[in-house]
N, C-alpha and C positions, 0 to 999 in steps of 0.2 A: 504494500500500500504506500502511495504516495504522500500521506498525510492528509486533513481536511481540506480539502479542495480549497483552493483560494477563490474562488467565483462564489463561494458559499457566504462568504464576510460581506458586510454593506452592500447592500441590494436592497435596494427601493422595491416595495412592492406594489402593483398595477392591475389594474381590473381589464380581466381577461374573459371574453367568453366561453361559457361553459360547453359550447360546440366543439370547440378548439382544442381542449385538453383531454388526452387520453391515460388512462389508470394507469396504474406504476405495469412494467410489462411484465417482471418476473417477482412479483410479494414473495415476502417469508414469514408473512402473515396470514391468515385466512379474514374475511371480511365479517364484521360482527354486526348483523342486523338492529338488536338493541341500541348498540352504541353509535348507529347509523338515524337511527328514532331517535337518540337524545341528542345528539347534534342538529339536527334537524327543528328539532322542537328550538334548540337557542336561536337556532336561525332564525325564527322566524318572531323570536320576542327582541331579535338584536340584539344581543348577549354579543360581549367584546368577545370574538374567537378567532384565535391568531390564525392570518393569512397562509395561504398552502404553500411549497414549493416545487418550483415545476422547472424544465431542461427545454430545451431546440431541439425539433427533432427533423422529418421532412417536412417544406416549408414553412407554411404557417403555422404548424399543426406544433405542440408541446405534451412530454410525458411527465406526469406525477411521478417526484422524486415522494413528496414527504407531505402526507396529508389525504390517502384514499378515502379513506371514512370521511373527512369535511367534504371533498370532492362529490361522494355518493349525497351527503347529506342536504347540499346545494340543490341538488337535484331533484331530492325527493318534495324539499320546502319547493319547488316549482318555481325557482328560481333561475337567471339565465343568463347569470357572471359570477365570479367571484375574485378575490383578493388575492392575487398570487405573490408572491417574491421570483422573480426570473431570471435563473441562472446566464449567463452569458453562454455556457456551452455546456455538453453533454460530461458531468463526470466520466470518470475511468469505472470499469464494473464491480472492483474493487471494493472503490471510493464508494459509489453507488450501494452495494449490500453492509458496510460500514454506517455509513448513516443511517439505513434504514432499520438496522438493527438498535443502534444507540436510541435512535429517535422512539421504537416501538417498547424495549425497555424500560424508556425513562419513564412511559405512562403506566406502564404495567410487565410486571414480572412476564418475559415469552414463557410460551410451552416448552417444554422437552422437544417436543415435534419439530415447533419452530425456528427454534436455539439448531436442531440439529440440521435443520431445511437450509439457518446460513454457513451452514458449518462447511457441508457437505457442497454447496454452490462453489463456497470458496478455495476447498479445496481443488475442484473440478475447473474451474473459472481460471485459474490464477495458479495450477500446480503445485499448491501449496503445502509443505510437510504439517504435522499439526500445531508444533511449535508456533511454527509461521501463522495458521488462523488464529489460534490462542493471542498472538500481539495483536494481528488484525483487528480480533472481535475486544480485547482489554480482556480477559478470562485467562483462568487457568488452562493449563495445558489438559490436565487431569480432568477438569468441566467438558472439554472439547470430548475427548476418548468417553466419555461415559455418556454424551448425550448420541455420540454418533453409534455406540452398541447399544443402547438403550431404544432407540430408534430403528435399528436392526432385528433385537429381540422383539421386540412389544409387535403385540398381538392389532393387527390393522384395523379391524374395530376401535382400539381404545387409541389407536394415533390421531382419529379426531375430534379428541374427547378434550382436548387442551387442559390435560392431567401438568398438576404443577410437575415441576422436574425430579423432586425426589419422589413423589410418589408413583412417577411414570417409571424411573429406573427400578424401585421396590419392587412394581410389578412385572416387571421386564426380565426376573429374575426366578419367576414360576415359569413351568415348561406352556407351552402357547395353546395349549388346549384346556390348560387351567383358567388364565389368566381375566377372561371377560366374565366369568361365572363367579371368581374371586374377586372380582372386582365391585361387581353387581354388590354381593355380598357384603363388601366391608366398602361402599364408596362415604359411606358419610363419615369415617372416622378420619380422626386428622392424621397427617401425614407422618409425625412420631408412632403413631397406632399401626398406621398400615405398616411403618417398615418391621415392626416388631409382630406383626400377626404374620408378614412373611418370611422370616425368621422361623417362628414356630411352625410354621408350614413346611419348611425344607428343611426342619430337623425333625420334624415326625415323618416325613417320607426316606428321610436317611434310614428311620429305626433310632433316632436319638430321643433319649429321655430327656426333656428340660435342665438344666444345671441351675440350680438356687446360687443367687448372687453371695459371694463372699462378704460379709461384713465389710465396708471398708474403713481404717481406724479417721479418726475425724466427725465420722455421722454418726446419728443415734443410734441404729441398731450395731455399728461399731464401740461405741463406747459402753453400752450394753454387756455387749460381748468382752471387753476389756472387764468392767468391772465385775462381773459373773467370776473371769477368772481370777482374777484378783483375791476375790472376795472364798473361790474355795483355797486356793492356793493356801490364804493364811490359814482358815478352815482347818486346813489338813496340818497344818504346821503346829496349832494350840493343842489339837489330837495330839499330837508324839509330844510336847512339853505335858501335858495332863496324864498320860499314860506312863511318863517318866518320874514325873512326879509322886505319882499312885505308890509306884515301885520301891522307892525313896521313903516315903510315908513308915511300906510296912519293913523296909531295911531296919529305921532308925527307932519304930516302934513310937512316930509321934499321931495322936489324938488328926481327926479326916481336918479338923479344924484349922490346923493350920497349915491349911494346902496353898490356900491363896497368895499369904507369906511367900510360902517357898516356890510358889512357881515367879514370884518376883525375885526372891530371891535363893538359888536354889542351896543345900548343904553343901558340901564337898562331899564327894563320893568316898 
């Protein structure tokens, strides 16, 4: 990647008719009808909502870089221009799935799907190792590898479910004939739930019993556990001075009375 496009900085933006502008050509999005009705709806009370951006493409004609949902939503309000910012030229494709990706996350967390939809563009696009997408997209490397297997794995039903990412990988980790029936099953639980119900799932298919978490020292049921042993430890320590003492008692031939004495302080043997 060549960096943020410089055509992208100060740009005036200019009312363009809605004839004229065509949808972004390759999304890494899927188009969200709701969120298309609620734009729609500010449109039409005049709600300040930031102007779209749009590229040059064959003559007069421009593509949505950044802005499909305002685009659709112009439309629906039955409206017949809108507000664009207009690049001077067409970014690089790079440039292009970069922005759009920045721009789609900044409003909302992508899918797994999605994340993997730029992932896999860019590596195809741009020949790119995953290192290289991982700077591209600002992610980890490790992000990159787990949304593009995850997206591999996962059962094509639930790819257009825009399961958030950990719970799309969670499920992607049941064999594919399991996966939409477990899904079904556990979809309202939250995403900590699901990874641990699938967990107990592929250790009961192992043949693995559950393992009970170890005390760990710090937490309550640690300190518990700490002071349980503690608490026989000495236990068993008073046993053997009382049993020593008893002994002591009938060596020296003194009265049971004065036990308590002597286990403070004991005879000489």
């Amino acid at each position: 990647m060549s960096g943020m496009p410089p055509t992208l900085t100060a740009v005036l933006p200019k009312v363009i008719p809605l004839s004229l502008i065509d949808p972004p050509s390759n999304p890494i999005n899927e188009v969200d009808l709701e969120l298309v009705d609620r734009i729609a709806a500010g449109y039409e009370r005049n709600d300040p909502i930031p102007p779209i951006t749009i590229f040059p493409i064959d003559g007069d004609r421009y593509e949505t870089l950044l802005g499909q949902h305002r685009l659709l939503a112009r439309r629906r309000a039955g409206m017949t221009d809108i507000l664009a910012n207009v690049l001077a030229q067409r970014p690089e494709p790079l440039d292009i799935l970069a922005i759009q990706f920045k721009e789609n996350n900044d409003h909302r967390e992508l899918s797994g799907l999605e994340r993997a939809t730029a992932f896999f563009r860019a590596k195809e696009v741009g020949n790119l190792r995953s290192k290289e997408v991982a700077a591209l997209f600002n992610v980890s490397e490790g992000t990159v590898s787990r949304d593009l297997t995850t997206n591999k794995n996962l059962h094509p039903t639930l790819r257009g479910l825009k399961l958030a990412p950990k719970a799309a990988w969670a499920t992607s980790r049941l064999p594919q004939d399991m996966q939409v029936a477990f899904y079904e099953q556990h979809k309202g639980a939250k995403v900590e739930t699901l990874v641990d119900l699938v967990n107990e799932k592929l250790n009961e298919m192992k043949g693995c019993k559950p393992k009970k978490p170890k005390p760990v020292k710090g937490t309550v049921p640690g300190l518990v556990a700490q002071f349980t042993a503690d608490t026989v430890a000495k236990a068993r320590a008073a046993l053997v001075l009382i049993d020593a003492g008893l002994a002591k008692l009938e060596k020296h031939g003194l009265p049971m009375a004065t036990l308590p004495q002597m286990l403070k302080h004991p005879p000489l043997s």
